[in-house]
C-alpha positions in Angstrom: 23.0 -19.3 36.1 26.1 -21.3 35.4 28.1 -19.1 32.7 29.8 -22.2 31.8 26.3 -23.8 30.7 25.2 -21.0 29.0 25.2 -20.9 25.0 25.2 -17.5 23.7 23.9 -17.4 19.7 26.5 -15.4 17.7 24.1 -12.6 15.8 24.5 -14.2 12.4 22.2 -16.6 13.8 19.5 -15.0 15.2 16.4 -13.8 13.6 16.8 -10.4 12.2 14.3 -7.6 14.1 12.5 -4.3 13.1 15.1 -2.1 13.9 13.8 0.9 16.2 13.9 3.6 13.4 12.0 0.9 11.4 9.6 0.7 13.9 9.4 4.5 14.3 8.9 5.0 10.8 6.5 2.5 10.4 4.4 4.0 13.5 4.6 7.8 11.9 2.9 6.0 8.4 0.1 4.0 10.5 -0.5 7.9 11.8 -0.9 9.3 8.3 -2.7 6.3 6.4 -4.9 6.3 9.1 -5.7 9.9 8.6 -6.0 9.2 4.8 -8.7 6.7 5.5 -10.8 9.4 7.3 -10.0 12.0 4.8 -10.9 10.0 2.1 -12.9 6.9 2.7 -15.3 8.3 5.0 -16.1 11.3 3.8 -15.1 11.0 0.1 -17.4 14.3 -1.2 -15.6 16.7 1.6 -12.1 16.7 -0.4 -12.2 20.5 -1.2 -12.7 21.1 2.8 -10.7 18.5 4.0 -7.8 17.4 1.9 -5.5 18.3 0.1 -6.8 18.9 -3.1 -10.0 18.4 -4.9 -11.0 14.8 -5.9 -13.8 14.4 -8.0 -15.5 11.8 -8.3 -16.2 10.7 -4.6 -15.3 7.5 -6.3 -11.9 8.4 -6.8 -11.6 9.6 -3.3 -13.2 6.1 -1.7 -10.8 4.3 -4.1 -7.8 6.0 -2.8 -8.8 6.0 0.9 -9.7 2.0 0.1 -5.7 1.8 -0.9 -4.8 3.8 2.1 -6.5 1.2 4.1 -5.2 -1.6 3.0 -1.8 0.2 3.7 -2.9 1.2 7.6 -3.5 -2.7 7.7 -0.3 -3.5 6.3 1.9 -1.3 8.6 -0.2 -2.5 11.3 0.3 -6.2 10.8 4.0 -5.5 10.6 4.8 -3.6 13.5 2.8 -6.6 15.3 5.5 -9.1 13.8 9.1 -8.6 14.8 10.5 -10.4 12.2 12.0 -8.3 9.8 11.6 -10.9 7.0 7.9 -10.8 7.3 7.8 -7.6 7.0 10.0 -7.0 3.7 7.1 -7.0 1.4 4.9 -4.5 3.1 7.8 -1.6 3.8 8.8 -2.4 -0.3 5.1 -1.6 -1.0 5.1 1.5 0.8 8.5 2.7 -0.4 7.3 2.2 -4.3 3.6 4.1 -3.2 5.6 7.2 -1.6 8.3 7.5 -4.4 5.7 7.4 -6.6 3.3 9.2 -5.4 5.9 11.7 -5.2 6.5 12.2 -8.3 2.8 12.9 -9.4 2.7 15.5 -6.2 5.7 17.3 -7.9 4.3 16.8 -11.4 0.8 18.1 -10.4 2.1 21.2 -7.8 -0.5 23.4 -9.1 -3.7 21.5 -8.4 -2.5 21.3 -4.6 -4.5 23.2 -2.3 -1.7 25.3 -1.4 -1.4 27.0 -4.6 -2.7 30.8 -4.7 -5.9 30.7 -6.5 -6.8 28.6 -3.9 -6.6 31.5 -1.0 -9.9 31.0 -0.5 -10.2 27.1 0.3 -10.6 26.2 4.1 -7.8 26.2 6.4 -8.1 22.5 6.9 -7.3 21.7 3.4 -4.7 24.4 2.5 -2.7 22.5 6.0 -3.3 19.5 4.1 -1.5 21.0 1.3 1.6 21.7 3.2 1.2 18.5 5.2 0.8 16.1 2.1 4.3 18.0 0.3 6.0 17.6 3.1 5.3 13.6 4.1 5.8 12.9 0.2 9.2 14.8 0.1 10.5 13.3 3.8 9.2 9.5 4.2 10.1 7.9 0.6 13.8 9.4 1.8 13.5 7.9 5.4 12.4 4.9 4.0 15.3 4.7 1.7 17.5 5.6 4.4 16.4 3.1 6.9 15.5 0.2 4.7 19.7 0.1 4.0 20.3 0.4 7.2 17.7 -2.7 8.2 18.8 -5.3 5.6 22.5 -4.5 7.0 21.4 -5.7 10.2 23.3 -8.5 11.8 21.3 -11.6 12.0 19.3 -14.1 9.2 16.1 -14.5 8.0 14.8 -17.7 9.0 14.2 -20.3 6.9 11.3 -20.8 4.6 8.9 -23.8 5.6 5.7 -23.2 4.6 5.6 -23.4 0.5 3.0 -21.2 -1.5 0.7 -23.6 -3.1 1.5 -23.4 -7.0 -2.0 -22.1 -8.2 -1.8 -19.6 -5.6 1.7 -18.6 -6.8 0.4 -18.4 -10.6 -2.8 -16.3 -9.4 -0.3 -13.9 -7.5 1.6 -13.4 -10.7 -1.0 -13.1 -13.2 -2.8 -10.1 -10.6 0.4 -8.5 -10.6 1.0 -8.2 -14.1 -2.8 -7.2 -14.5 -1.7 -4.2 -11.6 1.6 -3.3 -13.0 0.4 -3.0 -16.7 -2.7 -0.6 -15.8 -0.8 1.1 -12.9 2.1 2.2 -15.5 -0.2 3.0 -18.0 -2.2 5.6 -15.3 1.2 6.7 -14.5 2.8 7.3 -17.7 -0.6 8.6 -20.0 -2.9 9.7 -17.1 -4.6 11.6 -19.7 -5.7 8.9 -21.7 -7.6 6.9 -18.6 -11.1 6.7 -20.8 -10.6 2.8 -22.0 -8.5 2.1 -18.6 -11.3 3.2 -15.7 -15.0 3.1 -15.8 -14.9 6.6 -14.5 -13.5 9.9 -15.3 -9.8 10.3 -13.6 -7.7 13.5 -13.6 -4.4 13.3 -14.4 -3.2 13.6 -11.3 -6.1 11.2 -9.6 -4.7 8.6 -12.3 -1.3 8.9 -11.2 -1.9 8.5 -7.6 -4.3 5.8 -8.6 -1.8 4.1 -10.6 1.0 4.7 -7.6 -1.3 2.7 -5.8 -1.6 -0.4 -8.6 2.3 -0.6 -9.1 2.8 -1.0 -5.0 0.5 -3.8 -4.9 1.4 -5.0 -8.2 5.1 -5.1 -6.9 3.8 -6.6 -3.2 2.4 -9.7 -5.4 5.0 -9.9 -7.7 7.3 -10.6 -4.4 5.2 -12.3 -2.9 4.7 -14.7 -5.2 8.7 -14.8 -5.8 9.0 -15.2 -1.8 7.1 -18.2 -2.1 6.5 -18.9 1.9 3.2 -18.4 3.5 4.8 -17.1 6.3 6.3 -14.4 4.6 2.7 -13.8 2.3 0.6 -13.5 5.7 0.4 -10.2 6.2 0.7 -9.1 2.8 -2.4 -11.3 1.9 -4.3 -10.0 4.9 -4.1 -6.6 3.4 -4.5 -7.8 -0.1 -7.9 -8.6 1.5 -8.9 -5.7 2.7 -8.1 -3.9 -0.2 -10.1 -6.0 -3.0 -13.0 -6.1 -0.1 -13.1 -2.5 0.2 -12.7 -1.9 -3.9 -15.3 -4.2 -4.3 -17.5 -1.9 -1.0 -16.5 1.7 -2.9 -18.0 0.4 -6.5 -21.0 -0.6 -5.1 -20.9 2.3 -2.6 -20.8 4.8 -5.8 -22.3 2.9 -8.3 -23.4 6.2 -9.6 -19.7 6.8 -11.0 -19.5 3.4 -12.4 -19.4 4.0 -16.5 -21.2 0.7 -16.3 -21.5 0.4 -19.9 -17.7 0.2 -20.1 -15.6 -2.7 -20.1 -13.2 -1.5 -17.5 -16.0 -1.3 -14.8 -16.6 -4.9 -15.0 -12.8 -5.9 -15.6 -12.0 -3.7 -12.3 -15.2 -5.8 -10.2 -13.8 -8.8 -11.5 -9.9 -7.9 -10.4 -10.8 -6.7 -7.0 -13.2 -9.9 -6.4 -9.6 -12.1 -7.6 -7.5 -9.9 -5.2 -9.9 -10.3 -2.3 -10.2 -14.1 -3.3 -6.5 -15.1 -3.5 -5.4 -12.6 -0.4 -8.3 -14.7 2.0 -6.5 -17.9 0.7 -3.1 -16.7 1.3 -4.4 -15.2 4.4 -6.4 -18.6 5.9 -3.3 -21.2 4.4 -0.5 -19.2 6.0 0.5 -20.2 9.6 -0.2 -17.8 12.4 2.9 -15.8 13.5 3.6 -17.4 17.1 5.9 -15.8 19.5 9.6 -14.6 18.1 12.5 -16.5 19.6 15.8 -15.5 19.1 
C-alpha cells in the first residue's frame, strides 16, 4: 500500500465505539438480568428458595422478571451494535434502574434474605442476598465510572438521518410521562400503592417496581428527544418485549389482577401502548448494517 495514497481519518471523525470496559460491563449485566429472568419470570412462586427475598404475589415476581427481560434484551442488542451512540439510551436506562434500585435495597435491608431471622431460608436464597447487595452497591458505581469515561472518548456520533415520525415522537412522550408519574409515586409513597396497582405491592416490591417505570420512563423520554430511528432501534425492540411480556404476566396471573380496579385495566391498556409503539419504532427504524470507521 502506497503511504502516500493513504488517508488516515483523524479520531474526531470517526464513529465513537463501545469502549472495552463498556463492553465488559455491559456483558457482566447480560449475566445477572439473565439470571433475574430465571429467578423471577420462570419460576415466580419459588422466591423464598431462590431469590433474594420473598416476593409475594407471583405477580409481582413475573412483573419484575418481565422488566429484567426487557433489560437482558437491551444489553444484548447493544453489545451487538458498536456504535456508542446507539447505545446511549439503553446503558442510561440501566444506570437510573441500578441507582435506584439501590436505594430501595438500602432502604428495605431488613426484608433481604440475609438478615438473621431468616437463618433458616435456603442457602440459595441467603447467596442471593449477599449477591443482590453486592451488584446493587458495585455496578450503578461502574456504570458511573465508565459512562464518563465513554462519552470522553475521542471520535463523533454520526449524524442523525432517519427522523422519528411526529405521532410516534408524541406517543413516546405521553408513555413516559404516564411511567415517570406512577414510577415516582411507587418510589416516593410505596405504601400507598392501593389506587396505583391492581394488586397488593410491598413497599419494597413498589419501589423496585417503580425503579423499573422511571428507567423506561427516562429511555422514552430520550428517545423521543433523540428523535432518530437509528438511535430508537434497539430501545424500541426492548420496549417490545417488555409491554409483550407485561401484557403475558397479567394474563399469566390473572388470579392477582384486582380486576375490579381501575389500575388493572389502565396497566393492560399501558403495556398494549408500549408494546404497540416499540413494534413501530422497532419495524420503521433501519437495520444497523456493518460499522465503518
Amino acid at each position: 500500500m502506497d503511504p502516500a495514497t493513504t488517508t488516515v481519518r483523524p479520531a474526531a471523525d470517526r464513529r465513537r465505539e463501545l469502549l472495552p470496559a463498556m463492553r465488559a460491563l455491559l456483558r457482566v449485566f447480560c449475566v445477572l438480568t439473565a439470571l433475574a429472568v430465571l429467578a423471577l419470570l420462570v419460576q415466580p412462586g419459588r422466591t423464598a428458595d431462590v431469590f433474594a427475598w420473598t416476593i409475594a404475589p407471583p405477580a409481582t415476581a413475573a412483573f419484575l422478571g418481565a422488566g429484567y427481560a426487557a433489560g437482558f434484551t437491551l444489553v444484548l442488542l447493544s453489545l451487538r451494535d458498536p456504535v456508542w451512540a446507539r447505545s446511549r439510551v439503553a446503558v442510561l436506562t440501566i444506570l437510573v434502574f441500578t441507582l435506584l434500585t439501590l436505594v430501595a435495597t438500602l432502604v428495605h435491608l431488613d426484608r433481604l434474605h440475609l438478615q438473621p431471622e431468616f437463618a433458616d431460608a435456603p442457602l440459595l436464597a441467603r447467596g442471593a442476598a449477599w449477591f443482590w447487595t453486592g451488584v446493587y452497591v458495585l455496578i450503578p458505581v461502574a456504570m458511573a465510572v465508565v459512562l464518563v469515561l465513554q462519552e470522553r472518548a475521542p471520535g463523533t456520533d454520526p449524524p442523525r438521518r432517519a427522523p422519528v415520525p411526529v405521532p410516534l415522537r408524541a406517543a413516546l412522550g405521553a408513555e413516559s410521562v404516564v411511567l415517570l408519574a406512577v414510577g415516582a409515586l411507587l418510589s416516593v409513597a410505596p405504601a400507598d400503592t392501593t389506587a396505583l396497582w391492581p394488586w397488593p405491592l410491598t413497599p419494597f416490591t413498589a419501589r423496585v417496581v417503580g425503579a423499573w417505570l422511571i428507567a423506561f420512563g427516562v429511555a422514552t423520554a430520550l428517545a423521543a428527544l433523540a428523535g432518530d430511528l437509528e438511535r430508537l432501534r434497539t430501545a424500541a425492540v426492548a420496549y417490545t418485549v417488555f409491554g409483550v411480556l407485561v401484557l403475558a404476566v397479567v394474563a399469566v396471573h390473572a388470579g392477582d389482577v384486582g380486576w375490579d380496579r381501575p389500575s388493572a385495566w389502565a396497566l393492560v391498556v399501558v403495556a398494549a401502548a408500549i408494546a404497540g409503539t416499540g413494534a413501530a419504532g422497532w419495524r420503521l427504524a433501519p437495520a444497523p448494517g456493518r460499522h465503518r470507521p
